[in-house]
N, CA, C and O of each residue as an XYZ file, in Angstrom:
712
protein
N      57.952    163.658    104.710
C      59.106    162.801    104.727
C      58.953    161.668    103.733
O      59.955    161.130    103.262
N      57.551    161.236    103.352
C      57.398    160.354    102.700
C      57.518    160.595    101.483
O      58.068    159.908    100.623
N      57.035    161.518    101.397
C      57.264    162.033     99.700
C      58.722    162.557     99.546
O      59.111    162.260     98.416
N      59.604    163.173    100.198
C      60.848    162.794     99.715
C      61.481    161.836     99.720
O      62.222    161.690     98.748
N      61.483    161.042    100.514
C      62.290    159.426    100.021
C      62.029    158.819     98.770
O      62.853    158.181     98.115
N      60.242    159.156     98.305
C      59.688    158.189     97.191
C      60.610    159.411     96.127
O      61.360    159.044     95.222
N      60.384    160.687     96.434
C      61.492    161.734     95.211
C      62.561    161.479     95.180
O      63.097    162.115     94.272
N      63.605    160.519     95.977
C      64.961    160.245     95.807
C      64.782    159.229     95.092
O      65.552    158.988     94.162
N      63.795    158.481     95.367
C      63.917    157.050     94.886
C      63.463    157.007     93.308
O      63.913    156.180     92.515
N      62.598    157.922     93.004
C      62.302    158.256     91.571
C      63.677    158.949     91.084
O      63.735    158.644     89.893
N      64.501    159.513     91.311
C      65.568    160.195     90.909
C      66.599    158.971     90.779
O      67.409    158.687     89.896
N      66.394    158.594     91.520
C      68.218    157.407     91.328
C      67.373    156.469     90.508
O      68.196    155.867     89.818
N      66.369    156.095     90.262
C      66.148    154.829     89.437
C      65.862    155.630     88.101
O      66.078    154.887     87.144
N      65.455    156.879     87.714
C      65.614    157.461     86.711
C      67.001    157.574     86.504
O      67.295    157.464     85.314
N      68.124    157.790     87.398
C      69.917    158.229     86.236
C      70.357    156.829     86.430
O      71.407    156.600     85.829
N      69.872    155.813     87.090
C      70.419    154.007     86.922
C      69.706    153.475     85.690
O      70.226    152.563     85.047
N      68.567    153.986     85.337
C      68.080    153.867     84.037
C      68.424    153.800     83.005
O      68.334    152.920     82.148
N      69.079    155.268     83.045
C      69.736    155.642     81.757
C      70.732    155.222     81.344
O      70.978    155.208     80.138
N      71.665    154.714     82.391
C      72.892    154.414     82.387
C      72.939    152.608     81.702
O      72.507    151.537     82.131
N      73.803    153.080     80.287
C      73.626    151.464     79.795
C      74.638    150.678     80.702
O      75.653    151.067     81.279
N      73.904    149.179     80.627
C      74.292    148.364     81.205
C      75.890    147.799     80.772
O      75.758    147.575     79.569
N      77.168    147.494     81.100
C      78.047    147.367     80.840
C      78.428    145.409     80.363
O      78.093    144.438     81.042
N      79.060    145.393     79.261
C      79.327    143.591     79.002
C      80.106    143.595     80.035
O      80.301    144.662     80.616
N      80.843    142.158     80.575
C      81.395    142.052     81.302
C      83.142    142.263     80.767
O      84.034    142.475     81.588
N      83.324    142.189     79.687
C      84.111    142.598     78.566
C      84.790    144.360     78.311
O      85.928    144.753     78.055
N      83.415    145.130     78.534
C      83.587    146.716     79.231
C      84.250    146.730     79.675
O      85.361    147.226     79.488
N      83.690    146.005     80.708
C      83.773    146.215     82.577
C      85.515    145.893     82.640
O      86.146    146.889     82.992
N      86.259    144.814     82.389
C      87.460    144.118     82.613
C      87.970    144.979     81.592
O      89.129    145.077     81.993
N      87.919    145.648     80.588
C      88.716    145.962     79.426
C      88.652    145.245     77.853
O      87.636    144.655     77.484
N      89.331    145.318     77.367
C      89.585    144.377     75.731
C      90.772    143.000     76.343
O      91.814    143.445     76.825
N      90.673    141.913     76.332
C      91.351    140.914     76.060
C      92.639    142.000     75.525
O      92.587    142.957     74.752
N      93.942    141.324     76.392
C      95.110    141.036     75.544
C      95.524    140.072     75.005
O      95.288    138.896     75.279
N      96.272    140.565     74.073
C      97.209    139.306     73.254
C      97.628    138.479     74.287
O      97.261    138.797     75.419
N      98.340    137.450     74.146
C      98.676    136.814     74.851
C     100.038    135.996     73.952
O     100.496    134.909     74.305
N     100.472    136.691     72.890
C     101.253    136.170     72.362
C     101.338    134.699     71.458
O     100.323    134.126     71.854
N     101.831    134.008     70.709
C     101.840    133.245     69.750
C     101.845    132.003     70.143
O     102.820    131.618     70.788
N     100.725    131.052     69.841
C     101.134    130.150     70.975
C     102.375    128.585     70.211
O     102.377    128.292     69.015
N     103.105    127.989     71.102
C     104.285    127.239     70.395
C     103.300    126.187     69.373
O     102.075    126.112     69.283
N     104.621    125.273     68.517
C     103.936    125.106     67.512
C     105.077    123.477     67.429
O     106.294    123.498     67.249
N     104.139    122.115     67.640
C     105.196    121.514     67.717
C     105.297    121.175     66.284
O     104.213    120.867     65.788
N     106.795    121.137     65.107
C     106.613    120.596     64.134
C     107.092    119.657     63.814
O     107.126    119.410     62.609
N     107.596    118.849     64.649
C     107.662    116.793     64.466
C     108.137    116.564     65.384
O     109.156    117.081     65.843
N     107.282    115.480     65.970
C     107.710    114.415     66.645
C     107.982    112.428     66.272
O     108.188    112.035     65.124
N     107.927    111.640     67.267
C     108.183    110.547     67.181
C     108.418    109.766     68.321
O     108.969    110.263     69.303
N     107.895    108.056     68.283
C     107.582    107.715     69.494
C     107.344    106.159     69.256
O     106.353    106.019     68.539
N     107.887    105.006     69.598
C     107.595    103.924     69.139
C     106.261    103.859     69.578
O     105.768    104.544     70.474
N     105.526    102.728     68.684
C     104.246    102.486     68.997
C     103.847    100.956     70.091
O     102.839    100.471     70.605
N     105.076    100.693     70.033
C     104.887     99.301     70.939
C     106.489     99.532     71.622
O     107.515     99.980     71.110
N     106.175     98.972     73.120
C     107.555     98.510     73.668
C     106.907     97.682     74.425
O     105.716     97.382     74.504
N     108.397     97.155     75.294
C     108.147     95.779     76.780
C     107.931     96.787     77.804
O     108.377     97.901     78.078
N     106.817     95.724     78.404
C     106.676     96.706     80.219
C     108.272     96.726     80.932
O     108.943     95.693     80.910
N     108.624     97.560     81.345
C     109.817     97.896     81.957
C     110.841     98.671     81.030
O     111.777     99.267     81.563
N     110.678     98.676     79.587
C     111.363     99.358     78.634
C     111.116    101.297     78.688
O     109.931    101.611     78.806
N     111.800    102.108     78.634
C     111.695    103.802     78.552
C     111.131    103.677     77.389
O     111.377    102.761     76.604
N     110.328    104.599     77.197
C     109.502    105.055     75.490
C     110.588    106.969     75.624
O     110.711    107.971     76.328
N     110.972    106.450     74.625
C     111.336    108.193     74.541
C     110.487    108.609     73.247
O     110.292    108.033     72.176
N     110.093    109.738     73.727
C     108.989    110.679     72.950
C     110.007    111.711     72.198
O     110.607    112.485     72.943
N     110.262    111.800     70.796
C     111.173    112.648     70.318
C     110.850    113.988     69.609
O     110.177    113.708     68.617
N     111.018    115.131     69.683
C     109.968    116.319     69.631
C     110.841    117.232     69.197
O     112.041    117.250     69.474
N     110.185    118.097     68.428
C     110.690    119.509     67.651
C     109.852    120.087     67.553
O     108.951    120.032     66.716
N     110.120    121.235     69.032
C     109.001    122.771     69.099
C     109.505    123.851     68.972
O     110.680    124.171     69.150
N     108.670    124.441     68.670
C     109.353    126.157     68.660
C     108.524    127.172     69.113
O     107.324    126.952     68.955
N     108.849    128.286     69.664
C     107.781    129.168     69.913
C     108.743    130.694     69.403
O     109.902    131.032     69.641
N     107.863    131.212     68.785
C     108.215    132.795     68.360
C     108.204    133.354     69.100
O     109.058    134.228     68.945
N     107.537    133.484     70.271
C     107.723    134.574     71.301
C     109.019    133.493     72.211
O     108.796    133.687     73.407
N     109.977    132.690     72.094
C     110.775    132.257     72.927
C     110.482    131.754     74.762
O     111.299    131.641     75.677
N     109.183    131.571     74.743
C     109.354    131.297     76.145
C     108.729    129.975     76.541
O     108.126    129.912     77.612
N     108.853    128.665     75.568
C     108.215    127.751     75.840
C     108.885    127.316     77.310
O     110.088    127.313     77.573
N     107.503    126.857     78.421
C     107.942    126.530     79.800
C     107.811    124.971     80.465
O     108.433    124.332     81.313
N     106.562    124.714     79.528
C     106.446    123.123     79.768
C     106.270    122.215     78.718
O     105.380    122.566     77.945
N     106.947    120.937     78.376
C     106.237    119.587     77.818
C     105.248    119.127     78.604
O     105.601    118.492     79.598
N     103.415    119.380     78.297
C     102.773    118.267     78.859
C     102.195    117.002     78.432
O     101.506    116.902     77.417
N     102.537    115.830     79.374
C     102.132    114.833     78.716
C     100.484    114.169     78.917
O     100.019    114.458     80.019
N      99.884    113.634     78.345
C      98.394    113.360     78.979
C      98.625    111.583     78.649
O      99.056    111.102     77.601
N      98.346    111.105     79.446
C      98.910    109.337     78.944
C      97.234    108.893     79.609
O      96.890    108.789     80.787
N      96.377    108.687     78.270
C      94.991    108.058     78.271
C      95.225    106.579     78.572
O      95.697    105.880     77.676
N      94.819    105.838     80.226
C      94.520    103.994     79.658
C      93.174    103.543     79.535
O      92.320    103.257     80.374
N      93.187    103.546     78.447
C      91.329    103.287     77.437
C      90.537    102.417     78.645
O      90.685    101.210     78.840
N      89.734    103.246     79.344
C      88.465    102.941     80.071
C      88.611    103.057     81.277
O      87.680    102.869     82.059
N      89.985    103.436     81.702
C      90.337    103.593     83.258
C      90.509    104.934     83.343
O      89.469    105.592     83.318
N      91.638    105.582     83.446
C      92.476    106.569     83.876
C      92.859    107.307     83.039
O      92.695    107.003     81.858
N      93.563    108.648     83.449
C      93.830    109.274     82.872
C      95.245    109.843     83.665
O      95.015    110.237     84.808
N      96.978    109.962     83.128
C      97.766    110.333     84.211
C      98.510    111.492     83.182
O      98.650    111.361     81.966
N      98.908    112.557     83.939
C      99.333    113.882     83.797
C     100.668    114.343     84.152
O     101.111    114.162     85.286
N     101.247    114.856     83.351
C     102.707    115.080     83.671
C     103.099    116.539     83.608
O     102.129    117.007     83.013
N     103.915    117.548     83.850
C     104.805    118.547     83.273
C     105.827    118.557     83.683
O     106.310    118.490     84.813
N     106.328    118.677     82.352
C     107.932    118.238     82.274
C     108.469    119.941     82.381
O     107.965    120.624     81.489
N     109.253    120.588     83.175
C     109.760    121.969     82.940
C     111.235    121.780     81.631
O     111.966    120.833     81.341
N     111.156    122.787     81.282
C     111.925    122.816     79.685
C     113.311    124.107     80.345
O     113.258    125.118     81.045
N     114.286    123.441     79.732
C     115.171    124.086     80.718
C     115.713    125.913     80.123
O     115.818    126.260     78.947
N     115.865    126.433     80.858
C     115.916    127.449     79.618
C     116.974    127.861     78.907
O     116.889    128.960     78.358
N     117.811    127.319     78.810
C     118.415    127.615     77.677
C     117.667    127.322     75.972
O     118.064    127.766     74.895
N     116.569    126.489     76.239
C     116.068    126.117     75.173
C     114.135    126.085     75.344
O     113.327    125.176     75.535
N     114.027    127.453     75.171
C     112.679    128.051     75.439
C     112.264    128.834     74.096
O     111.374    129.684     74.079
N     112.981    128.464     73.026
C     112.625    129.037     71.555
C     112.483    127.769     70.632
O     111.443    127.601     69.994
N     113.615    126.803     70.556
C     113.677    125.932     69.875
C     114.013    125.106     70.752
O     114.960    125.306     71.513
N     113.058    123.737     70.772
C     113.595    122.516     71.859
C     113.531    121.220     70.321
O     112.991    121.174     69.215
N     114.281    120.508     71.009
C     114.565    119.317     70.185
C     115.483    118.666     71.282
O     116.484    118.983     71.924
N     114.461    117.382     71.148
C     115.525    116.355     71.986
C     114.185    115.086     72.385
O     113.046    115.117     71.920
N     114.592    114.311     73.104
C     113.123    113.339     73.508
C     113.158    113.815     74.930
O     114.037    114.392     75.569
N     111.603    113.291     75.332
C     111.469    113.237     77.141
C     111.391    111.540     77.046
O     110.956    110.786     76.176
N     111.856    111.375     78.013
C     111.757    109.840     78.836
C     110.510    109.445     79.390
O     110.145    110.534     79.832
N     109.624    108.668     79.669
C     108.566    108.058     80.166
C     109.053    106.756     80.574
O     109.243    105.929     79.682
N     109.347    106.358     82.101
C     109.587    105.100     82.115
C     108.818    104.527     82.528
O     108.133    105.067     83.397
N     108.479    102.950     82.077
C     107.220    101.976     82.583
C     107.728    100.918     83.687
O     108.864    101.087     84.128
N     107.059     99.978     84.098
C     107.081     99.100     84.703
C     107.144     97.399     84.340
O     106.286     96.869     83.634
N     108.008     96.836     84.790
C     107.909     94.909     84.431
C     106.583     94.757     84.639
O     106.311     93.697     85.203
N     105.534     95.547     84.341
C     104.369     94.601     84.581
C     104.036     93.937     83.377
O     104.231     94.559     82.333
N     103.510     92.648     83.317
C     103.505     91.694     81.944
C     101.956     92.290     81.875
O     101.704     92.908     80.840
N     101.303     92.221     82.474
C      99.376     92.987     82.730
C      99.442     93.778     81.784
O      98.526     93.661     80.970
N     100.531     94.900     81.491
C     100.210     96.427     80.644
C     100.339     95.863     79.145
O     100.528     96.603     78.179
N     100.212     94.425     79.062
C     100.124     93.987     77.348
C      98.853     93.717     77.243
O      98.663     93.149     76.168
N      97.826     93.858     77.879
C      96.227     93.769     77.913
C      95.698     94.967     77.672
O      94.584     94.971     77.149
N      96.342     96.260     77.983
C      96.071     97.715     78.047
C      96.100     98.044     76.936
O      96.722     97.410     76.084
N      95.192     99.495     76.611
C      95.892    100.689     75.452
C      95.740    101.696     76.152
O      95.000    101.884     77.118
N      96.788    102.648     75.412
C      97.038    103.731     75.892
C      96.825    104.544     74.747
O      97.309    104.024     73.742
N      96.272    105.634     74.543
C      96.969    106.829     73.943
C      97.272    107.913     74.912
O      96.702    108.291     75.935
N      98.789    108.463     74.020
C      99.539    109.533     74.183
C      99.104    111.030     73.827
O      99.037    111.237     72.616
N      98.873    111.843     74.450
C      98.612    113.232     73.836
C      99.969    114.247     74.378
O     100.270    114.372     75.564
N     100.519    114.760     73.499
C     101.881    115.772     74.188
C     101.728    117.635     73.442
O     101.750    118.135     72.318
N     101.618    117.992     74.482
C     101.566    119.300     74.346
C     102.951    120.383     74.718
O     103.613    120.218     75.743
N     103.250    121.498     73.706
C     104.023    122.209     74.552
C     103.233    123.852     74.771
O     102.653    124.601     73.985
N     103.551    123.932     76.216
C     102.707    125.519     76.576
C     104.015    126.579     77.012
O     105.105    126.301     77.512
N     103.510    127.718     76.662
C     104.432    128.552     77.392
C     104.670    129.418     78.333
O     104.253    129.014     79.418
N     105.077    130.253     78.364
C     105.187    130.745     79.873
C     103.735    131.818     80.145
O     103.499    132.175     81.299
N     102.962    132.205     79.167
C     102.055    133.022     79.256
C     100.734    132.206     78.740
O      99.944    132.885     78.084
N     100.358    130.679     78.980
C      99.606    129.979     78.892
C      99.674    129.578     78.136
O      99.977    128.406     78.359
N      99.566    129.799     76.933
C      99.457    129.438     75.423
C     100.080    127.796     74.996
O     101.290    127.570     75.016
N      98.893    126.565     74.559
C      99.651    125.612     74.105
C      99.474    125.459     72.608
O      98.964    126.114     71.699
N     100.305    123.970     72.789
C     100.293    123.833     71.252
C      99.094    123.220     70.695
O      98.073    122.977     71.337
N      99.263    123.014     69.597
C      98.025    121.361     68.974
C      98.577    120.544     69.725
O      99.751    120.548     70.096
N      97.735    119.797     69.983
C      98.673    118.371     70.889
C      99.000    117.363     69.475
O      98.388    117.349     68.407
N     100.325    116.453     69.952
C      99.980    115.303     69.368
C      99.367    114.405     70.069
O      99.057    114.523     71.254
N      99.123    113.270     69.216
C      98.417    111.968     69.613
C      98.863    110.822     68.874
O      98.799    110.741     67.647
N      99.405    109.763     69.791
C      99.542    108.918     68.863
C      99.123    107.507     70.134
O      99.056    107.757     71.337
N      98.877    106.042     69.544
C      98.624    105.117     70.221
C     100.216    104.396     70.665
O     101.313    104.326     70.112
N      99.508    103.826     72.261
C     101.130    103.166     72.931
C     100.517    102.246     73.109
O      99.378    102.389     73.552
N     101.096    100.782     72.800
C     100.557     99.337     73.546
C     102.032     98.962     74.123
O     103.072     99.589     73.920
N     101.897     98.038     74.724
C     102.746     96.887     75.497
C     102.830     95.605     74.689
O     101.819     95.119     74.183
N     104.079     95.033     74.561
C     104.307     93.685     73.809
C     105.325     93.221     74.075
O     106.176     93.802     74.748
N     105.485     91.660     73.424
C     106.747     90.562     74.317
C     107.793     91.679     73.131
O     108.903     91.997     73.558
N     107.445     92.114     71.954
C     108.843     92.233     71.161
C     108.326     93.913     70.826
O     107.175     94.315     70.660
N     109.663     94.725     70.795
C     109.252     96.241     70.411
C     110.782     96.686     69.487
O     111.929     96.242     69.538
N     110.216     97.622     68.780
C     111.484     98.205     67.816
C     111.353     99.593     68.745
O     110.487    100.444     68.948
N     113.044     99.256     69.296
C     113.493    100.344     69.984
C     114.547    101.314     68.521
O     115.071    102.419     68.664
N     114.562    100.849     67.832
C     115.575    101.032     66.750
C     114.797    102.804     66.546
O     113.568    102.798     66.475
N     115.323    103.849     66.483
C     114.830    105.234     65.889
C     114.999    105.591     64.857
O     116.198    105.572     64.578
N     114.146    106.063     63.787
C     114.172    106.886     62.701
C     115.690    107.586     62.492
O     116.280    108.090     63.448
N     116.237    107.559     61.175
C     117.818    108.319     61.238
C     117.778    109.497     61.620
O     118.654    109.957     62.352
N     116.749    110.199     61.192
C     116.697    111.774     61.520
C     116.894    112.189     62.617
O     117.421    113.284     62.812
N     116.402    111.175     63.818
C     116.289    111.153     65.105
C     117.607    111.634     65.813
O     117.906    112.599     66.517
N     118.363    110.363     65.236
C     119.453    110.304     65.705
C     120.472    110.574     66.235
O     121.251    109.924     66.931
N     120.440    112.186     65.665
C     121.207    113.596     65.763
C     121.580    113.520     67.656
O     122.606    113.377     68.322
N     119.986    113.722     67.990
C     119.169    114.250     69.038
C     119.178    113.426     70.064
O     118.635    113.891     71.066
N     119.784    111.924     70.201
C     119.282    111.089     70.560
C     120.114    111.060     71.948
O     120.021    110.093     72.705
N     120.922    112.160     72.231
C     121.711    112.066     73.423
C     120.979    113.254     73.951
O     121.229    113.450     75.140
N     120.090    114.164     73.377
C     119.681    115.167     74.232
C     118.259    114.679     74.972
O     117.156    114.615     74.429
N     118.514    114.426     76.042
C     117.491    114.645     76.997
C     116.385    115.476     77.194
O     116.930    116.426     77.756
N     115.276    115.744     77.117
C     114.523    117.206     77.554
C     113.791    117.091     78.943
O     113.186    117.994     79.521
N     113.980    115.746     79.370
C     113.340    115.675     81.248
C     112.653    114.394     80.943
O     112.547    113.847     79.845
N     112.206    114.008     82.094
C     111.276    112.955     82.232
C     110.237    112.942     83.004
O     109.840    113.420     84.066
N     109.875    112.178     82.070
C     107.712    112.083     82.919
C     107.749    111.965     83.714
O     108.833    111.505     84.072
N     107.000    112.141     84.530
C     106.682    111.693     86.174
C     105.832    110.721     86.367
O     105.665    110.188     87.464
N     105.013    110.299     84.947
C     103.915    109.476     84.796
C     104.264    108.021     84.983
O     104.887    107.218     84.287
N     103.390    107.911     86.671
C     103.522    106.372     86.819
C     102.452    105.336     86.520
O     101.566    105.066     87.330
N     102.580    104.703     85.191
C     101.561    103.284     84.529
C     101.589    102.579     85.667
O     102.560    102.398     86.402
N     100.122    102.052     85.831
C      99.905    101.353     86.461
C      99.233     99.784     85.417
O      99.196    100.263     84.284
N      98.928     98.865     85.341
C      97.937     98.203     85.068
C      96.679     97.724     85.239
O      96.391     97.351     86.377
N      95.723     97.631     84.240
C      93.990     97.569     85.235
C      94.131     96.493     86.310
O      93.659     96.606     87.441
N      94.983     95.189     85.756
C      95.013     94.330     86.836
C      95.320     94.356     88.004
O      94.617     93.970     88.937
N      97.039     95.086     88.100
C      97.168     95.828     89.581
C      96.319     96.683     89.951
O      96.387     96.711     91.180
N      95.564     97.390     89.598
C      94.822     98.423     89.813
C      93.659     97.622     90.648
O      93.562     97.560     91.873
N      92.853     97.060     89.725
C      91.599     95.747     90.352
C      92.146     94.964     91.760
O      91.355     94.876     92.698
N      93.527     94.391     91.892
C      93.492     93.529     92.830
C      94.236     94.805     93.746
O      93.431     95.046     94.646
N      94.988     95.378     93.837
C      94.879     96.775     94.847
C      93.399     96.651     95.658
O      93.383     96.203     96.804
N      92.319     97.025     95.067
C      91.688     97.699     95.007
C      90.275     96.541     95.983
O      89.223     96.817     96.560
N      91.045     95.221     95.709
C      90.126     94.475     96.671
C      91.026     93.958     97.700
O      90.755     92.760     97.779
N      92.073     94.275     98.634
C      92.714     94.569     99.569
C      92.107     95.204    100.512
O      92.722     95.544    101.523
């Protein structure tokens, strides 16, 4: 009896032997495409406003495969936080979007001590994002709300609004010893 178990056991570890080991790449298949990912090609965004003023973010994306699904926003405040948005993109306009998203802030006078940078991405319905942009946002007593002419066109189309609520480090700090 003993010597056949050790003969099975020499037999299966001889044909597990032979048998090459599989990537995990094998195993799942080849990667698919996943299609083209969108491509934003201009935006725009004042670089200063007043706490309580809307920043509209003004944007021209496109995606070749037509199915862009979200604007995301990433709003960096240098040494604190980090706050996250997705904006859904409505579909009638899931090939070519043009228009601004809204971000509205708060009367806090505190968020003129802050920086922020902005990062905005568009992804689409099968993951795929864009390059992000990036550009810097501060807070100040005086801001040029005035837009670029090009803008202008666009300036009644809406594309959604952030959900992103600024806080300030100061509210944040005295919160925080409550």
């Amino acid at each position: 009896m003993k010597k056949r178990f050790f003969y099975y056991l020499l037999i299966l570890s001889l044909l597990g032997g032979c048998a090459a080991p599989k990537t995990m790449r094998e195993r799942v298949g080849p990667k698919e495409e996943k299609g083209v990912a969108p491509v934003i090609i201009d935006y725009y965004a004042a670089e200063v406003i007043r706490p309580g003023d809307s920043l509209r973010i003004y944007l021209h994306a496109k995606d070749d495969d037509g199915n862009i699904k979200y604007i995301i926003c990433v709003l960096e405040q240098v040494g604190t936080t980090t706050y996250t948005s997705f904006t859904r993109v409505k579909r009638t306009q899931v090939q070519d979007i043009t228009g601004y998203l809204l971000l509205r802030t708060p009367r806090d006078r505190n968020l003129t001590n802050d920086l922020f940078t902005m990062k905005v991405m568009v992804r689409d319905s099968q993951g795929n994002k864009s390059e992000p942009i990036e550009f810097p946002l501060r807070f100040g007593r005086e801001s040029k709300l005035k837009i670029p002419e090009k803008w202008e066109k666009v300036s009644d189309y809406k594309l959604g609004t952030s959900s992103i609520k600024i806080e300030s480090t100061f509210l944040r700090s005295q919160r925080g010893k409550g």
